[in-house]
Steps between C-alpha positions, in 0.01 A plus 500: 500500500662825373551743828539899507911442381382328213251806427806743558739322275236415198436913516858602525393713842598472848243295740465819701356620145260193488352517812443889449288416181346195707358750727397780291757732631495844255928518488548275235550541140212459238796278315553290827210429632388394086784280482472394919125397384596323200733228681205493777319392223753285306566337789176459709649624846230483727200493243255474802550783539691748417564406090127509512486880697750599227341340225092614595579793762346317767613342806134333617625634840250772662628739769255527868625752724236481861522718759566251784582127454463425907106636436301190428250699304816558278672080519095398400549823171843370391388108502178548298708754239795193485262251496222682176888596298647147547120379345551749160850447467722772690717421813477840767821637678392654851622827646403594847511831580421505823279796553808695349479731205908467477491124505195501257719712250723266568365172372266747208900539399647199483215301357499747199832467458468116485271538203120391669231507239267644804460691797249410780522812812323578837705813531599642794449860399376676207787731501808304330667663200584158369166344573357753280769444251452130441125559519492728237800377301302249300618201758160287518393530827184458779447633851363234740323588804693833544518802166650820409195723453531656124755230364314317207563128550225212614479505865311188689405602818225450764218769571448481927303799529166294545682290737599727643178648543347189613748468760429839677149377462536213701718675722255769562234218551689305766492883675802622445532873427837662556728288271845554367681340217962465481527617110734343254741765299350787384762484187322161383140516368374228698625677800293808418220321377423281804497842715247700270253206504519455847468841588195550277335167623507657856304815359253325356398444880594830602797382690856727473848369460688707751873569420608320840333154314692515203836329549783435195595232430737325250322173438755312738444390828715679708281860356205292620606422854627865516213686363226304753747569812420871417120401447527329863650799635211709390271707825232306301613203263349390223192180536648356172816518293519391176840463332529518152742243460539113593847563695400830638180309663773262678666783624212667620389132683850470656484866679164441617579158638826703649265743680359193707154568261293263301328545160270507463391606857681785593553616087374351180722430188429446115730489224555508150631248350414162598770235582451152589692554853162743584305152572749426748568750720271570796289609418476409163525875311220691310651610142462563176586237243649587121507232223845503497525174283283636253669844487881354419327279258365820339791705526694227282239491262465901435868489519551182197232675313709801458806321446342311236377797335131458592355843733584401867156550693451672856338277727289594837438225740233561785621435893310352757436500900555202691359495788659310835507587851758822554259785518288358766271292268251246692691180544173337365592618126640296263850602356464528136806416357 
């Protein structure tokens, strides 16, 4: 089997030369990277893959950058978008950029540079040069879950607002009235999002959000913990707390458990974004579920669809509420999973 010295030696260059043209760097020579090409060709190095990305300008490799691969909302989003590209014939390389917009430029970078046909992003922020770049540089690309308001690609996403809604409603029915919710980042969209809908669920029952009840957050769980000490601290705390995150919900469980106080009988909690760990804890958390399967599954289609030269679709999935037993719910109902 012919190896990268072979390559260098049919095409008269060096293998620093070949492995520059392997991986689409711009410093070479048209006349190299012709004649580089040529013995790639000539002698089938690697025609699994890259002869064929030199021959057809695709790689059948798409690009997901998520915001937090320790989230399980996130592990579930990356499995279903591996598991719908590996059915339609593309293999997905995985950045995690950990809830930072450096690291997400990051791995945006270097899969580029490694030649992906397709870009799947939660971003962090809508406020990265490069981000924009890529977005609008012809690079096929979708937003997933997260989006970059005014940037023209697909984005699959999940609409909570009548979950939302539907939570405050129970919440209001189960008599709670002062409530308070630990925001995710205002720079992401589903940060601000979750915030406006809660707030204007609580006025359709003439209830306020007061300043002292609105705690940020940063969708981990240490912002969660922190933001419902200060809730806890309060003259008058809130009845119920709901975290607009998974991990910030955890957080928020460990510092009232740290306080010597039980949910749901000294505070209620509800979060978005349902996990499977909610059934487990005690007690077993109200949230609100997304159909994360069926949005990474999306997200790869919208995303092949473009790459493929058909017109990528936006796609809006509906949450719902699940209701257990952490906002002071009669134990005599049901869990609905």
């Amino acid at each position: 089997m012919a190896g990268i010295k072979d390559v260098a030696a049919a095409a008269g260059v060096s293998v620093a030369t070949v492995s520059r043209v392997l991986n689409g760097h711009p410093s070479v020579s048209a006349d190299a990277r012709t004649r580089v090409e040529a013995a790639v060709e000539t002698l089938g190095y690697r025609p699994n893959a890259v002869a064929r990305s030199l021959r057809t300008d695709q790689t059948r490799a798409l690009g997901l950058v998520i915001s937090d691969v320790l989230n399980p909302y996130f592990t579930e989003l990356a499995r279903s978008v591996e598991e719908e590209a590996r059915a339609l014939g593309y293999s997905v390389v995985i950045g995690n950029a950990d809830e930072r917009p450096d690291l997400q430029d990051h791995h945006v970078r270097t899969l580029l540079d490694r030649r992906i046909d397709g870009l799947l992003v939660s971003p962090t922020d809508g406020a990265s040069p490069l981000m924009l770049d890529a977005a609008r540089g012809g690079t096929p690309m979708v937003f997933v879950d997260r989006w970059i308001p005014g940037v023209d690609v697909p984005v699959v996403r999940s609409d909570g607002r009548a979950a939302v809604r539907d939570l405050v409603a129970h919440l209001h029915g189960l008599g709670h009235r002062r409530l308070a919710i630990i925001a995710g980042p205002a720079a992401t969209t589903t940060g601000r999002e979750r915030v406006e809908a809660f707030r204007e669920a609580l006025a359709a029952y003439g209830l306020e959000l007061p300043d002292d009840c609105i705690g940020q957050g940063d969708f981990q769980a240490a912002s969660g913990r922190r933001v419902t000490e200060g809730f806890l601290d309060l003259p008058e705390p809130p009845e119920a707390v709901f975290a607009t995150d998974n991990l910030m919900a955890l957080g928020a469980l460990d510092a009232v458990r740290a306080r010597g106080l039980r949910v749901p009988d000294d505070i209620a909690l509800a979060a978005f974004d349902d996990i499977p760990w909610f059934v487990h804890t005690d007690p077993p958390i109200t949230a609100i579920a997304q159909s994360t399967g069926d949005l990474g599954r999306a997200a790869v289609r919208a995303l092949v669809d473009r790459i493929e030269g058909r017109p990528g679709e936006s796609v809006t999935l509906p949450a719902r509420l699940v209701v257990r037993r952490s906002c002071g719910e009669p134990d005599a109902t049901p869990p609905r999973a």
